[in-house]
C-alpha positions in Angstrom: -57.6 -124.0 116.6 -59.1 -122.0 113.8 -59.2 -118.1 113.8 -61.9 -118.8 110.9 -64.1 -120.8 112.9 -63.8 -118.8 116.5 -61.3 -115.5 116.4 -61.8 -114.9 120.1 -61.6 -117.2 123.8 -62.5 -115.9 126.8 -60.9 -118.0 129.7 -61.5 -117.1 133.6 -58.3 -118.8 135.9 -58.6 -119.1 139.5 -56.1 -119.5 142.3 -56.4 -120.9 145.8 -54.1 -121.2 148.6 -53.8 -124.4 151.2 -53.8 -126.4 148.4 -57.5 -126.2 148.6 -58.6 -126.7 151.2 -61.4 -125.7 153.5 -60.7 -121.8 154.8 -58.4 -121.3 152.3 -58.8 -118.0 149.9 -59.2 -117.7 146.1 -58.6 -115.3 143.9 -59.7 -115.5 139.9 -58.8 -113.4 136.5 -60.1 -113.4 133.3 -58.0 -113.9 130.0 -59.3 -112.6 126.8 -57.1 -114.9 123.6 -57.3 -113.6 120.4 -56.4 -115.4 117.5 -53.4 -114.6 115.4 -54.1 -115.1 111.4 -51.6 -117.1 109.6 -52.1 -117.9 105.5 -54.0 -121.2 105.8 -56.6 -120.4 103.2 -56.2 -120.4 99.6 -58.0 -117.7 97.4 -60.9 -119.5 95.8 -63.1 -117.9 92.8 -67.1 -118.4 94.0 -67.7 -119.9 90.4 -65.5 -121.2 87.9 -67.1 -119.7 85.0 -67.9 -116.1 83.9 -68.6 -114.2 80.7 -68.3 -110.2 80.0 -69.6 -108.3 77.3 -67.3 -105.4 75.6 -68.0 -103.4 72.8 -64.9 -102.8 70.0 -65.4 -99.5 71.0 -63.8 -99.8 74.1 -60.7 -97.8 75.1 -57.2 -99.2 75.0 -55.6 -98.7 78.9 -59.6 -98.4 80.4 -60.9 -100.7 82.4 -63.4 -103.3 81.0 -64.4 -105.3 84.0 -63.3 -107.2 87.0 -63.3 -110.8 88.8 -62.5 -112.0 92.6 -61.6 -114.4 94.4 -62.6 -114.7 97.8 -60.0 -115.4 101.0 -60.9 -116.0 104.4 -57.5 -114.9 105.5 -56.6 -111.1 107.0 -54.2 -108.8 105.8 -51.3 -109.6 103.8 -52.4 -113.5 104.2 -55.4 -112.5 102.1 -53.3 -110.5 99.1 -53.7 -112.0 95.8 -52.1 -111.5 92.2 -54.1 -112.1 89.0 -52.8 -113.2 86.0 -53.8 -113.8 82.8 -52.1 -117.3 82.0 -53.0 -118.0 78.5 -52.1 -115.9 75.7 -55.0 -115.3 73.7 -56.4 -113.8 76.6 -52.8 -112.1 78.1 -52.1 -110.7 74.1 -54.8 -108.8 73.9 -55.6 -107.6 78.0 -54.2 -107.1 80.9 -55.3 -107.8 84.5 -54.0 -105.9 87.7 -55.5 -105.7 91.6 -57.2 -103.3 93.6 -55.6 -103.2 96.8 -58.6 -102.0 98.4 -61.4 -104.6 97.3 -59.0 -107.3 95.9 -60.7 -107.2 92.8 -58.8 -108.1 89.7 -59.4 -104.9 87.0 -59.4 -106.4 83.6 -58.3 -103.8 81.2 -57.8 -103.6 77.3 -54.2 -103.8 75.9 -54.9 -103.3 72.2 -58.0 -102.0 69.9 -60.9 -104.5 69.8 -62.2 -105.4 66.2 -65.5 -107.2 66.3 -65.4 -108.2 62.0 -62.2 -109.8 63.0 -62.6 -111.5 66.5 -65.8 -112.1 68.1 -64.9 -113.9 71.3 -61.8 -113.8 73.5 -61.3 -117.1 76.2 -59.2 -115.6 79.3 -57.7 -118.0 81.6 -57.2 -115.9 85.3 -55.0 -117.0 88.1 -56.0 -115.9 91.5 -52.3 -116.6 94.0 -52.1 -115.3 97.6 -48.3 -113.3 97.3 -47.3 -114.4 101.4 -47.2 -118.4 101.3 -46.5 -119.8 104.6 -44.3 -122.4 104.1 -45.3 -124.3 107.2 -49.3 -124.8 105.2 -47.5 -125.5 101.9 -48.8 -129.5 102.5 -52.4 -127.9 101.9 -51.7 -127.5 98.0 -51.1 -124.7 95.9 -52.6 -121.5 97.5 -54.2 -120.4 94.1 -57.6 -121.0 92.4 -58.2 -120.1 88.4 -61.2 -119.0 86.4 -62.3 -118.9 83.1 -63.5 -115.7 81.8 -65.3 -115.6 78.2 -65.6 -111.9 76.6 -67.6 -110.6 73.6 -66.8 -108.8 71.6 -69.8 -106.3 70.5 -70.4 -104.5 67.3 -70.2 -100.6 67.2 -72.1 -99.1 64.0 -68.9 -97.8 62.3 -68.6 -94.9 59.2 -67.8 -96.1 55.5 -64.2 -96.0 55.0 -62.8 -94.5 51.3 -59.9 -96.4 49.9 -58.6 -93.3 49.7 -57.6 -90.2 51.1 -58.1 -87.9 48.3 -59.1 -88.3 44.7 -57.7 -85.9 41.7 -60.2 -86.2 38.8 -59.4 -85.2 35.1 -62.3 -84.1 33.0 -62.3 -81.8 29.6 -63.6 -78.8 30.3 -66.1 -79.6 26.8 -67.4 -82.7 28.1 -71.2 -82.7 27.7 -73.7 -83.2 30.8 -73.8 -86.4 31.7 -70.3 -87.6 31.1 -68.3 -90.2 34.0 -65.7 -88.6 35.4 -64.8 -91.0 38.0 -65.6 -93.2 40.4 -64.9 -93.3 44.3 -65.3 -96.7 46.7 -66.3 -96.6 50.0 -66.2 -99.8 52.1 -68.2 -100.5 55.4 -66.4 -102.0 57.9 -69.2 -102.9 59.6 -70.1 -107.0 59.2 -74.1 -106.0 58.6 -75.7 -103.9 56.3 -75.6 -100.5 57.5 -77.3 -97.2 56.3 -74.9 -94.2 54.6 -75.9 -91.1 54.8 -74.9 -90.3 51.0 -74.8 -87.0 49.1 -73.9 -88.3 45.7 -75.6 -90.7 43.5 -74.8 -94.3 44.4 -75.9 -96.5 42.0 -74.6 -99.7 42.8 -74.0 -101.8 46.0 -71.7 -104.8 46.2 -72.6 -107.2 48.5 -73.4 -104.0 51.2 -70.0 -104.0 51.6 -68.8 -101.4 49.0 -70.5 -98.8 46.5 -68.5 -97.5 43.3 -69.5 -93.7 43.4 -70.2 -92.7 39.8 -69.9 -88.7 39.8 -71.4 -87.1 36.6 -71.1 -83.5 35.3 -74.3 -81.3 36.2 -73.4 -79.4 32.6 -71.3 -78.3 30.2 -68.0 -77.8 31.1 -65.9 -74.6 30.9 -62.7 -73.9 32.3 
């Protein structure tokens, strides 16, 4: 019998007296047999495949998406783990489960850096937690999934190489005169526009400028 296939049986049983015979009374009742699950299914993911887009912007500890696997099982038969089981994927997220949809919740572990690492590869386990020993000739009551996340770019601000900058300049020095130069640096892989306040003269590869910072006029301390 299979609870999967048919959950409920309706039977009627009747009972007569003289053995049958002629003139002899009956009487009937009617069973109702319901199925009792046991953990004969294995969780299985509906496609083997999937991808999910997150931007480097993302939160560490949020959630970023989510994966199931399906079990035709009830109750605790049908409770499933996830796990990450590679570590490219498990260093850089984390995957828990929803007790109340049985989704796995795929959340971020550490700070997502699209000029450094594009793509992540994330191998998920999907494993019922109540095996019934007495099924274990079925095979392992698990399924996995591969899930393939990019990483996308977030516009990001120049960056100085410093924090502050002391400049020296004689308080004689005629308009016109260098007193320094700052760098910024985008950390963004395209070109991106600055909003810029100073005079930047020169772009390297639109990945730095050197900041040239002249006097407006004669200086006088």
């Amino acid at each position: 019998m299979d609870r999967e296939a048919r959950e409920h049986y309706t039977v009627v049983i009747q009972a007569k007296d003289m053995a049958g015979q002629v003139g002899g009374l009956s009487g009937s009742t009617t069973i109702n047999v319901t199925l009792t699950d046991v953990n004969d299914n294995p969780p299985k993911f509906p496609q083997k495949n999937y991808q999910l887009y997150v931007p480097e912007s993302a939160q560490v500890g949020k959630p970023v998406g989510k994966i199931k696997a399906n079990d035709d099982d009830l109750g605790v038969n049908a409770d499933i783990k996830y796990s990450i089981i590679n570590s490219e994927g498990a260093n850089t997220f984390s995957i828990s489960t929803d007790r109340d949809t049985k989704e796995g919740i795929i959340s971020l572990k550490k700070p997502l850096n699209y000029e450094r690492k594009k793509t992540y590869t994330l191998h998920i386990e999907g494993m019922n937690t109540h095996v019934d020993p007495r099924f274990s000739y079925l095979g392992a009551f698990k399924d996995t999934a591969t899930l393939k996340i990019t990483v996308g770019d977030v516009d990001e601000a120049p960056v100085f190489s410093m924090d502050y900058y002391i400049l020296d300049v004689y308080e004689n020095s005629p308009s016109g005169t260098e007193v320094g130069c700052i760098t910024a640096r985008d950390p963004d892989s395209r070109s991106s526009p600055v909003s810029q306040i100073i005079q930047v003269p020169n772009w390297k590869d639109n990945k730095s400028a050197e900041v040239i910072i002249p006097t407006a006029e004669v200086g006088d301390r």
